[in-house]
MIDOSE-1310 file (N, C-alpha, C; in nm, 2 decimals, decimal comma, always signed):
residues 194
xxxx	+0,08/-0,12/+0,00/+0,00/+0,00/+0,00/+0,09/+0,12/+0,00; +0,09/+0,22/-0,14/+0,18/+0,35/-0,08/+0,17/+0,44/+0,04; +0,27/+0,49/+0,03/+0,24/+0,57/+0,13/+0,15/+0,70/+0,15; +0,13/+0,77/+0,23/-0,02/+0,87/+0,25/+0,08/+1,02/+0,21
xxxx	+0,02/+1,05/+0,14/+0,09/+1,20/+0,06/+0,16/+1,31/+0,12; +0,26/+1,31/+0,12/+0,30/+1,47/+0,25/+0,35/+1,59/+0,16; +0,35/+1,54/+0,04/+0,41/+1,62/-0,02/+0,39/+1,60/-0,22; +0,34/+1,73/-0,29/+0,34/+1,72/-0,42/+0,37/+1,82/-0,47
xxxx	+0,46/+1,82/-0,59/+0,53/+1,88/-0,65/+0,54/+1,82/-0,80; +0,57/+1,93/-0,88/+0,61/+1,89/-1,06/+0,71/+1,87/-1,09; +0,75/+1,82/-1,19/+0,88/+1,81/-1,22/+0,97/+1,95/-1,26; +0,89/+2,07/-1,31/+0,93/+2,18/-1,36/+1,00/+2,22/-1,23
xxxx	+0,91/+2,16/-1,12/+0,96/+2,24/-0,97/+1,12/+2,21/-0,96; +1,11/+2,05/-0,94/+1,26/+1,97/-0,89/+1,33/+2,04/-1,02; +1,29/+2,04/-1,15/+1,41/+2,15/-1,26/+1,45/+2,27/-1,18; +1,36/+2,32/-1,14/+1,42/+2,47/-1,06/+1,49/+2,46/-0,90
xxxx	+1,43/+2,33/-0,84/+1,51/+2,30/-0,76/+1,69/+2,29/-0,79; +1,70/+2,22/-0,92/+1,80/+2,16/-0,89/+1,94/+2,27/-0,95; +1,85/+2,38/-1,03/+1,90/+2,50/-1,05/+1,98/+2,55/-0,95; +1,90/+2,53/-0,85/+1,91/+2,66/-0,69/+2,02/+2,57/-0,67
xxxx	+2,07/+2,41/-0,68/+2,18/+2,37/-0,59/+2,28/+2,38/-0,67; +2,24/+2,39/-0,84/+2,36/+2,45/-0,89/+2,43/+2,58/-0,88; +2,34/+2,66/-0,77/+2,42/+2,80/-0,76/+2,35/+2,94/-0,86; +2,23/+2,86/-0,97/+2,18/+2,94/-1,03/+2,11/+3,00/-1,00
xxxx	+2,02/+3,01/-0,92/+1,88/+3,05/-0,80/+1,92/+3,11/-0,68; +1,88/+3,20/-0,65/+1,90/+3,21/-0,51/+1,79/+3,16/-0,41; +1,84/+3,14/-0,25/+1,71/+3,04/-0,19/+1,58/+3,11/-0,22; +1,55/+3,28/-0,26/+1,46/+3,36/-0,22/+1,35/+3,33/-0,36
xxxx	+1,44/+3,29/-0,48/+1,37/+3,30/-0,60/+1,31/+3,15/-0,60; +1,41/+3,07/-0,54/+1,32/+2,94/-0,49/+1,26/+2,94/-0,48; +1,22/+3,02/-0,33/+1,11/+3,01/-0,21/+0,99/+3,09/-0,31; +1,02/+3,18/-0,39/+0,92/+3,26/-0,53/+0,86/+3,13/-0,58
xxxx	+0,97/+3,07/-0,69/+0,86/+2,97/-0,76/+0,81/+2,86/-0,68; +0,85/+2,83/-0,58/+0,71/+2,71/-0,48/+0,60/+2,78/-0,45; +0,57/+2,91/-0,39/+0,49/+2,94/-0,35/+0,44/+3,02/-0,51; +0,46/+3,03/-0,61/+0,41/+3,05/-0,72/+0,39/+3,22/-0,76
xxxx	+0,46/+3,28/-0,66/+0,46/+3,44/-0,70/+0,45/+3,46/-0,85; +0,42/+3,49/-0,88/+0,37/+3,56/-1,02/+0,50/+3,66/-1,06; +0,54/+3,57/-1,18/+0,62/+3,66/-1,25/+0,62/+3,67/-1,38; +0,66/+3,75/-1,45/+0,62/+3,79/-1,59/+0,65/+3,60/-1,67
xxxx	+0,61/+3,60/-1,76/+0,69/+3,49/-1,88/+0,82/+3,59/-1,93; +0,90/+3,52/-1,98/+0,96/+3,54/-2,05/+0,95/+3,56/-2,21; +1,03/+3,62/-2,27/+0,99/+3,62/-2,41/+0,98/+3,47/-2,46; +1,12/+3,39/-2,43/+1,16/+3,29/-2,44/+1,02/+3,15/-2,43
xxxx	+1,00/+3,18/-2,28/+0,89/+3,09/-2,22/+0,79/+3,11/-2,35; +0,73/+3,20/-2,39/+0,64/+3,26/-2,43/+0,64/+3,17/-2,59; +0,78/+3,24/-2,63/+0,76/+3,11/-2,76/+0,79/+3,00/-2,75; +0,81/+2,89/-2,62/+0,79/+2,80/-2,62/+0,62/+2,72/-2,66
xxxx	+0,58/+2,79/-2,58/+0,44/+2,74/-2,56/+0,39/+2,83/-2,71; +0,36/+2,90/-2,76/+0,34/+2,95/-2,91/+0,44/+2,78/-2,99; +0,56/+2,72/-2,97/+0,56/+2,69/-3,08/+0,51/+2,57/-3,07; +0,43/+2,52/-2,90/+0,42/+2,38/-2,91/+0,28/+2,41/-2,95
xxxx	+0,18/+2,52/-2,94/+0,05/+2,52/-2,98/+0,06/+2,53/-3,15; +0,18/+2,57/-3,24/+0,21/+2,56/-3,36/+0,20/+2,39/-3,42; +0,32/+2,33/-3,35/+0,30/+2,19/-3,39/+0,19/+2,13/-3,38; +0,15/+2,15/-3,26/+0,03/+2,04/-3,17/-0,15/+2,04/-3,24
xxxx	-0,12/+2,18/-3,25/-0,23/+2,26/-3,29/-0,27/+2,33/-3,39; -0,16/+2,38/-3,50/-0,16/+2,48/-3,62/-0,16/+2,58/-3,54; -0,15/+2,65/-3,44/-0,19/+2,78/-3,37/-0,09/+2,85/-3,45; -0,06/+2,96/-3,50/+0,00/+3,06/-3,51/+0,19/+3,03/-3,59
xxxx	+0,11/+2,92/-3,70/+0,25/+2,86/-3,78/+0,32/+2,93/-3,85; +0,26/+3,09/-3,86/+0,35/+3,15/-3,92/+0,43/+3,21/-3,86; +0,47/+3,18/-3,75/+0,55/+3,26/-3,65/+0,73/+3,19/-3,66; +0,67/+3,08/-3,69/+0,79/+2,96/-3,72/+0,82/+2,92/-3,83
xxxx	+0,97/+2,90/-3,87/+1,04/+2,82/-3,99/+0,97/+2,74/-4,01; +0,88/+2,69/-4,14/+0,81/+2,58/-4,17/+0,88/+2,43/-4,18; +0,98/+2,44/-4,21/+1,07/+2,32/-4,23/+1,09/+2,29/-4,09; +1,13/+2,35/-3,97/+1,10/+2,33/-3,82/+1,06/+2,27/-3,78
xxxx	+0,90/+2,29/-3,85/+0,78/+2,27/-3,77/+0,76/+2,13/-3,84; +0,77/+2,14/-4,00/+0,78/+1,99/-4,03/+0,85/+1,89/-3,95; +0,94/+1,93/-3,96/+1,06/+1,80/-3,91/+1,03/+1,76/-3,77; +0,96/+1,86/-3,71/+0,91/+1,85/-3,56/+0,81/+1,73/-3,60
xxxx	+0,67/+1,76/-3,62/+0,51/+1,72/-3,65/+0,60/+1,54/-3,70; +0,70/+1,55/-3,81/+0,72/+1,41/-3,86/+0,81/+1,33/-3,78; +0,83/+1,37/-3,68/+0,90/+1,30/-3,54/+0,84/+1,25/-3,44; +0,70/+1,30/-3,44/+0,62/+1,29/-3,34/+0,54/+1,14/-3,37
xxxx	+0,50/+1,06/-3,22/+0,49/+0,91/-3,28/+0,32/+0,93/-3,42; +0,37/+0,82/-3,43/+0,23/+0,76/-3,49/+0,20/+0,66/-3,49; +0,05/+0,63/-3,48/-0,02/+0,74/-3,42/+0,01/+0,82/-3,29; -0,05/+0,95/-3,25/-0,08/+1,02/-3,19/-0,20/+0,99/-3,06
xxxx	-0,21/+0,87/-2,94/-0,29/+0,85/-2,90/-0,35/+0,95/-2,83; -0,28/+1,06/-2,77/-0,39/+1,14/-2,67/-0,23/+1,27/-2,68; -0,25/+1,39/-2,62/-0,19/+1,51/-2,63/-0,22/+1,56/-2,49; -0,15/+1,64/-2,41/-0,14/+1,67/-2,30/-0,24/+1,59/-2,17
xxxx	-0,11/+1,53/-2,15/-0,18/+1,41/-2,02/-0,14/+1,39/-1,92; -0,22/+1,36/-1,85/-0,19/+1,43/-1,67/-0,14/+1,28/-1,68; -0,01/+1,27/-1,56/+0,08/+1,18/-1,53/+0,07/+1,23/-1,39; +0,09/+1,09/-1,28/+0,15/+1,09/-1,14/+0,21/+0,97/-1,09
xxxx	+0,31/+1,03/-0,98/+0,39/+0,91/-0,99/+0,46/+0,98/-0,85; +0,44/+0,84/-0,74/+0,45/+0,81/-0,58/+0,56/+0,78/-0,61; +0,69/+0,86/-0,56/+0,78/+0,83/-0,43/+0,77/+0,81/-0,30; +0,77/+0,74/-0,23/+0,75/+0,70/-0,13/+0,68/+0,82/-0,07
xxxx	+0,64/+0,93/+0,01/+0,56/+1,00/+0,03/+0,56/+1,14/-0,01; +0,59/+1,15/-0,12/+0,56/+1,25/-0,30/+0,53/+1,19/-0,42; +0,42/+1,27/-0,41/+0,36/+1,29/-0,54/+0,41/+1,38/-0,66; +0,45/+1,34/-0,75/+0,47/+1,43/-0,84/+0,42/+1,38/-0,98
xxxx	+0,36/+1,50/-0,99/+0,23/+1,54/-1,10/+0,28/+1,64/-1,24; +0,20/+1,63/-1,31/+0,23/+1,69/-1,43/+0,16/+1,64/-1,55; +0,18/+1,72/-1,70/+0,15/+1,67/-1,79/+0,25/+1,64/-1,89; +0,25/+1,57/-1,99/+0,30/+1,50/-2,08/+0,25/+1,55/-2,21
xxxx	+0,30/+1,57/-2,35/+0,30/+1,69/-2,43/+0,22/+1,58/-2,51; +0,31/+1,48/-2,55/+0,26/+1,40/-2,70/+0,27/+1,23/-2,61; +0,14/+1,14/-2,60/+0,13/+1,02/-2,62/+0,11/+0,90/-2,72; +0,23/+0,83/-2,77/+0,20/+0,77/-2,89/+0,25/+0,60/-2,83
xxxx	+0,17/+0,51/-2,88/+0,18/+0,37/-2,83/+0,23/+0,35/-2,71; +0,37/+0,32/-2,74/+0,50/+0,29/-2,70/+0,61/+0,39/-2,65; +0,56/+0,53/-2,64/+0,64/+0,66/-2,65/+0,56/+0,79/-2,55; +0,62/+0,85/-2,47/+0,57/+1,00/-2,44/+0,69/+1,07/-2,50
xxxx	+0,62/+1,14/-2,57/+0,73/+1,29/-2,64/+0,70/+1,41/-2,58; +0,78/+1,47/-2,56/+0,80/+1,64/-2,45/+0,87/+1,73/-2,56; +0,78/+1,83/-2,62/+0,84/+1,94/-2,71/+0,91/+2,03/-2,66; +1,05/+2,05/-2,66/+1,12/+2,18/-2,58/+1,17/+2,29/-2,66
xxxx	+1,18/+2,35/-2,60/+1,22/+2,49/-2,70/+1,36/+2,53/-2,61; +1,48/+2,55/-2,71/+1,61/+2,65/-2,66/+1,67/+2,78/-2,74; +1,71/+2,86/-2,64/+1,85/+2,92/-2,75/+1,94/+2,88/-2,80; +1,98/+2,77/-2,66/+2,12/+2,69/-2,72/+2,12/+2,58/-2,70
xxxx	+2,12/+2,44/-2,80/+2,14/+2,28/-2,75/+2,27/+2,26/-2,71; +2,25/+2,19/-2,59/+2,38/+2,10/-2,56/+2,33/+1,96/-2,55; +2,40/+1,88/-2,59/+2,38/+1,71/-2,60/+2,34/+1,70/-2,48; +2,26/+1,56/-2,42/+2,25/+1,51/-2,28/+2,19/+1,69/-2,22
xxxx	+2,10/+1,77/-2,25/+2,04/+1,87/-2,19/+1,94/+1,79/-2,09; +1,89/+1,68/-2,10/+1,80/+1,66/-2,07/+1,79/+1,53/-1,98; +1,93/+1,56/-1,97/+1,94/+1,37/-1,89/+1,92/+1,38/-1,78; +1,90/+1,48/-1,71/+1,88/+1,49/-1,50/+1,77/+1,58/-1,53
xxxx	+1,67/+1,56/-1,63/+1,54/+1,66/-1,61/+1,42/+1,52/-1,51; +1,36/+1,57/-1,46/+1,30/+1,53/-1,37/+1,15/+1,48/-1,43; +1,13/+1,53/-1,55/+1,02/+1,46/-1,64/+1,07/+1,32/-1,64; +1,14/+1,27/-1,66/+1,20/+1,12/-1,63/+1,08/+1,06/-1,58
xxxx	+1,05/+1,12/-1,46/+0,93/+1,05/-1,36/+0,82/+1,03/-1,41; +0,78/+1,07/-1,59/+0,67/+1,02/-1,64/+0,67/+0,89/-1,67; +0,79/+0,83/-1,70/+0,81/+0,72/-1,77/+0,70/+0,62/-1,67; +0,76/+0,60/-1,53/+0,67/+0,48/-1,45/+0,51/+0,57/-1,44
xxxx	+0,47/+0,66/-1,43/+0,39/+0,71/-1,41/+0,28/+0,65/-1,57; +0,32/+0,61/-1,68/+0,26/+0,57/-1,81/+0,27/+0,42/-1,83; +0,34/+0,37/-1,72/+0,40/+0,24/-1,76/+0,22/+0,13/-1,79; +0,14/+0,14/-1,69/-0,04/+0,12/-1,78/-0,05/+0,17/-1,91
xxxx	-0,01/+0,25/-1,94/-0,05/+0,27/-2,08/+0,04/+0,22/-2,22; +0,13/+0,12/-2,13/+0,25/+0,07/-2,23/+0,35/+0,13/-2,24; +0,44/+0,21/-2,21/+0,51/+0,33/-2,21/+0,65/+0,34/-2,16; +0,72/+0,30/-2,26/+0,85/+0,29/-2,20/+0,98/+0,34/-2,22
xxxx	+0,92/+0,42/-2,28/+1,03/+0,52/-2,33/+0,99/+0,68/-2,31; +1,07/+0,80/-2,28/+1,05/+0,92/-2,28/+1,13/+0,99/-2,41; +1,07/+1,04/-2,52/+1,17/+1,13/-2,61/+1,15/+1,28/-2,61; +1,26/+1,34/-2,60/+1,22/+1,52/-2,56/+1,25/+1,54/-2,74
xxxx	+1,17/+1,61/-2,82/+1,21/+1,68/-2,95/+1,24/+1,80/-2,89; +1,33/+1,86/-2,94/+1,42/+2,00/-2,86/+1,45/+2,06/-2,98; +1,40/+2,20/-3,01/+1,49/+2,30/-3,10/+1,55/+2,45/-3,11; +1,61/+2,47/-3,14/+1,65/+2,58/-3,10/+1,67/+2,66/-3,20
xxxx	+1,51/+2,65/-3,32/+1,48/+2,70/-3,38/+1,57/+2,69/-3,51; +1,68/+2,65/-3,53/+1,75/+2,64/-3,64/+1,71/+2,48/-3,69; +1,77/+2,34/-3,55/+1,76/+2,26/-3,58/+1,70/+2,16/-3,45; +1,67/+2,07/-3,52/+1,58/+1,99/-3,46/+1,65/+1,81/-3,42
xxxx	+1,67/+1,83/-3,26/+1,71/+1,75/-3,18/+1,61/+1,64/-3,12; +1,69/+1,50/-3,07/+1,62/+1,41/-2,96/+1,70/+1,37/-2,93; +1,65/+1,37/-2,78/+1,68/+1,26/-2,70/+1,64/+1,17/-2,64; +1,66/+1,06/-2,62/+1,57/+0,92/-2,58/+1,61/+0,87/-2,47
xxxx	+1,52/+0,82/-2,40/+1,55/+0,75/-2,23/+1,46/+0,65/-2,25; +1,49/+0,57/-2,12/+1,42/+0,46/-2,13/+1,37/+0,43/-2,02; +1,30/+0,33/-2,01/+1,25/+0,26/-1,83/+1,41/+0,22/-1,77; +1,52/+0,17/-1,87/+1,60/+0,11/-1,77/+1,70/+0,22/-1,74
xxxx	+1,72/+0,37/-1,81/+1,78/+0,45/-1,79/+1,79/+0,46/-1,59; +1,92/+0,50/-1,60/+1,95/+0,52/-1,46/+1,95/+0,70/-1,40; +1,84/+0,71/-1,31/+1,77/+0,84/-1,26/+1,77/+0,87/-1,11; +1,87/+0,79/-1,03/+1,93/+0,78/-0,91/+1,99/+0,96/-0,86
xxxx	+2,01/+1,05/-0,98/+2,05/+1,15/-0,90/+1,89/+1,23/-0,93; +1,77/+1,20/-0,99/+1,66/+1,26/-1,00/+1,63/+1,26/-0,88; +1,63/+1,13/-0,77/+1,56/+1,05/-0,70/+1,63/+1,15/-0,55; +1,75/+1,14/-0,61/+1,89/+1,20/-0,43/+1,80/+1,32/-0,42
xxxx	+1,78/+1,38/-0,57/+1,71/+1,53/-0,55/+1,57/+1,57/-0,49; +1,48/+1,44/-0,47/+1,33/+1,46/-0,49/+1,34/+1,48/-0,31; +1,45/+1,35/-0,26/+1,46/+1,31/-0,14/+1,52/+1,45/-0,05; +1,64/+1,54/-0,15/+1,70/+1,66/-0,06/+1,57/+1,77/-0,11
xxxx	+1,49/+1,81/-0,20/+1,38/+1,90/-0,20/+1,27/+1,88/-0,10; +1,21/+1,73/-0,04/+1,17/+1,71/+0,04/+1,22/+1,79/+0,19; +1,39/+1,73/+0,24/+1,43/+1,78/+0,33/+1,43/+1,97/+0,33; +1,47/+2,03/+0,25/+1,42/+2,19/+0,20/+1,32/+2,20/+0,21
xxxx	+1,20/+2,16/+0,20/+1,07/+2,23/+0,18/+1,04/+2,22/+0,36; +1,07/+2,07/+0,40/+1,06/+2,06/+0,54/+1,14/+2,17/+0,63; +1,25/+2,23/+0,56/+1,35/+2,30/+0,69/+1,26/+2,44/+0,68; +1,16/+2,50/+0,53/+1,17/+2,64/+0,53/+0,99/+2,58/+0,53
xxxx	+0,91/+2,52/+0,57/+0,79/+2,49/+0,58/+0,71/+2,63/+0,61; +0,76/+2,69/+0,74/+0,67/+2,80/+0,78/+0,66/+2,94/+0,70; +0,79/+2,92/+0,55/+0,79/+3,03/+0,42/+0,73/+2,97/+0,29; +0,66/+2,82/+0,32/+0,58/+2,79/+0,19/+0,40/+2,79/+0,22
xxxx	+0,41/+2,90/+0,10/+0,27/+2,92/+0,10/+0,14/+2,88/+0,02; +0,24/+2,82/-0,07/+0,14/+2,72/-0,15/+0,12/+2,59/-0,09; +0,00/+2,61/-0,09/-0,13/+2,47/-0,04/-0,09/+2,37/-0,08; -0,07/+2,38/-0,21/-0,06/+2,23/-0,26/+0,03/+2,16/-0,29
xxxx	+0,19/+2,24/-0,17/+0,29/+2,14/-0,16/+0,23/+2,05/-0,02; +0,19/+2,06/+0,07/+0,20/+2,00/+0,13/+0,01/+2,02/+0,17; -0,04/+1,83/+0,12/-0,17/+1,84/+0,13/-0,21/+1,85/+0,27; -0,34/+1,85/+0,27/-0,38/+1,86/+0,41/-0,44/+1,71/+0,46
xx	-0,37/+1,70/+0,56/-0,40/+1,57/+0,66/-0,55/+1,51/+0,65; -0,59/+1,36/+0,60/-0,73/+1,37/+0,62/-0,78/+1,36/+0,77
């Protein structure tokens, strides 16, 4: 029987967690995105989500290199069984929730947007944790399409990929959320006791 929930969080979170232990975050901008302070998008952010509503959706294709968007759309599995899908998945007492961009068979694909590729960008991303979270629906693989607008990248993980430093992380953001508890003000890190 899992365990009773003390704690839930996204994967986008533990990405920004794991920011802050690299020195890129300060604890304050942390303590900002858990408790969800409201800050502008970015330009950047901004055409992320414009270019996955481009692929996913035709939304606004003139905004993007058409050969881009091709090479994107003919990467993506086929069929196409379902498009943004709620995933969860228990670590021993966290939850961590989220959605999933592209569901095909045997595959979840995550459309990312950069300025700049680096190989392996995406090997300690914390979406990893969709993989068991899909494993009912057949799912054994995670592929991110990534571009950085010139060219168009993947990378592929698997169920047997090794995610031991995702896991050291989930375990030390736990201990953080527990030391600064009485500065987090979003509810819905830490549910309420039935």
């Amino acid at each position: 029987m899992p365990s009773r929930i003390a704690y839930r969080f996204y994967p986008s979170l533990l990405n920004t967690y794991s920011r802050f232990l690299q020195g890129k975050l300060s604890e304050q901008e942390l303590l900002d995105r858990i408790n969800r302070v409201p800050i502008p998008s970015t330009e950047a952010q901004m055409r992320g989500v414009s270019f996955e509503d481009a692929v996913l959706k035709g939304i606004g294709e003139d905004q993007f290199d058409f050969n881009i968007l091709q090479t994107v759309r003919l990467r993506l599995p086929k069929p196409i069984v379902k498009t943004q899908v709620y995933c969860q998945y228990q670590i021993d007492d966290a939850l961590i929730y989220g959605f999933v961009d592209v569901l095909g068979r045997k595959e979840a694909v995550d459309i990312k947007t950069t300025s700049h590729y680096e190989p392996d960008r995406f090997l300690q991303d914390h979406q990893h944790f969709y993989l068991p979270a899909l494993y009912n629906w057949g799912i054994r693989k995670m592929r991110y399409l990534i571009t950085d607008f010139e060219q168009v990248y993947e990378e592929i993980y698997d169920s047997e990929s090794d995610f031991s430093g995702q896991l050291e992380e989930v375990y030390s953001f736990k201990m953080f959320l527990d030391e600064h508890r009485e500065l987090i003000t979003n509810a819905k890190i830490f549910p309420k006791k039935p």
